[in-house]
N, C-alpha and C positions, 0 to 999 in steps of 0.2 A: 330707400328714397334719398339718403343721405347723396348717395354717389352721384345721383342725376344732378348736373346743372339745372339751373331755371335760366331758360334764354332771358336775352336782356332786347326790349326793345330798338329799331335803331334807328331813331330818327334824325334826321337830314347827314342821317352816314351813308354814300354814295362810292366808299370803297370796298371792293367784295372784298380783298386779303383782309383788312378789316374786321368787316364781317362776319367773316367766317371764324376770325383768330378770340372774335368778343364775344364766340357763341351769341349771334344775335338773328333774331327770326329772320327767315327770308321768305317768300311766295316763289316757289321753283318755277324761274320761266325759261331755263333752258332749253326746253322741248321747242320752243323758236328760232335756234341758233340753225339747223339746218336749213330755215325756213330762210333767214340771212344770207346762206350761203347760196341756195337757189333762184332768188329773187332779185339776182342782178348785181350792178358794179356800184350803182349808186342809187343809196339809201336815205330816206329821211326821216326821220324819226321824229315827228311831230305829235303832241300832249302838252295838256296844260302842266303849268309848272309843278314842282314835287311831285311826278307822275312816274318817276324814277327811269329816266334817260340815262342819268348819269350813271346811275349805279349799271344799269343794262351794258351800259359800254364799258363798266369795269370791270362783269361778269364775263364782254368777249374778250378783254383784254391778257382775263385770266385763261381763259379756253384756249385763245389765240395763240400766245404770244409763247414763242421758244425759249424764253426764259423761264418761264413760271412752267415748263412742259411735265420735269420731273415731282411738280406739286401735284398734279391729277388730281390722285386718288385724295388726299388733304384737302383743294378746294370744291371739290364736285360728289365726293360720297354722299350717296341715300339723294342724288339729284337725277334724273332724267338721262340728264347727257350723261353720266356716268354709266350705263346701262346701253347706252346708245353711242357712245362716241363715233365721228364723223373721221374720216381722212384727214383732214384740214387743221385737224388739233397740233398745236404746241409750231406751227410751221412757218408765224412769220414776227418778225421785228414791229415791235409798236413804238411811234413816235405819240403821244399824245401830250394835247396842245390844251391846257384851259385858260382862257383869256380873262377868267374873272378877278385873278391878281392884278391883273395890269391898271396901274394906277389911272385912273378918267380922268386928273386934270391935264386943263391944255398943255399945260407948260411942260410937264412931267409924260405925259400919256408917247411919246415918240420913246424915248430914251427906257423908260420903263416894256414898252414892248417889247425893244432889241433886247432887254438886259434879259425876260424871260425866253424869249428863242434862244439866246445863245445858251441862257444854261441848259436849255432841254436840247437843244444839239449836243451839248456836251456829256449832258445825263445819256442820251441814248449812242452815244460814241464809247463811254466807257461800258453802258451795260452788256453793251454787244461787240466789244473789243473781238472776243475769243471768236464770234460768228462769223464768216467767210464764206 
């Protein structure tokens, strides 16, 4: 029993690389990602809040996204999609965008928006350099 980790709960942790790296529980909702991919071009993801949106879209980000392609088997072992992977996997660029840094005073709220797009243009300029 020594060997076994005890998971660690994860609360208001919304990053799966994260999650998965702090051995922390998760409820497998992969088995919906195809369900994603079927159901059209545009999605809304509506729940009350802490109903885990966020981590949902950090889960397809890991599924998705061609950088993280060669992690597989590391973020998705003993999950659903692992078992089942789709076409779709590891095949596109993720720009992702959270507005909850952006500072809310008036004064500040313009200048602090640009200053996060531009880094995340930048982040996703350099992560995906080599992609073509």
């Amino acid at each position: 029993m020594k060997d076994k980790k005890i998971k660690r709960i994860p609360y208001g942790l919304a990053n799966y690389e994260l999650l998965v790296q702090q051995n922390c529980y998760y409820v497998d909702k992969t088995i919906f990602l195809p369900t994603v991919e079927e159901d059209g071009n545009y999605l809304f993801f509506i729940r009350p809040r802490r109903f885990g949106k966020s981590l949902f879209l950090s889960v397809m980000e890991a599924y998705y996204d061609a950088f993280y392609k060669d992690r597989f088997e590391e973020f998705f072992k003993g999950t659903w999609i692992y078992d089942n992977p789709t076409e779709e996997r590891g095949k596109y660029l993720f720009l992702s965008l959270n507005f909850s840094g952006v500072e809310p005073a008036p004064d500040k709220m313009e200048t602090s928006f640009h200053n996060h797009i531009q880094d995340e243009a930048v982040d996703f300029i350099q992560r995906y350099s080599d992609y073509r």
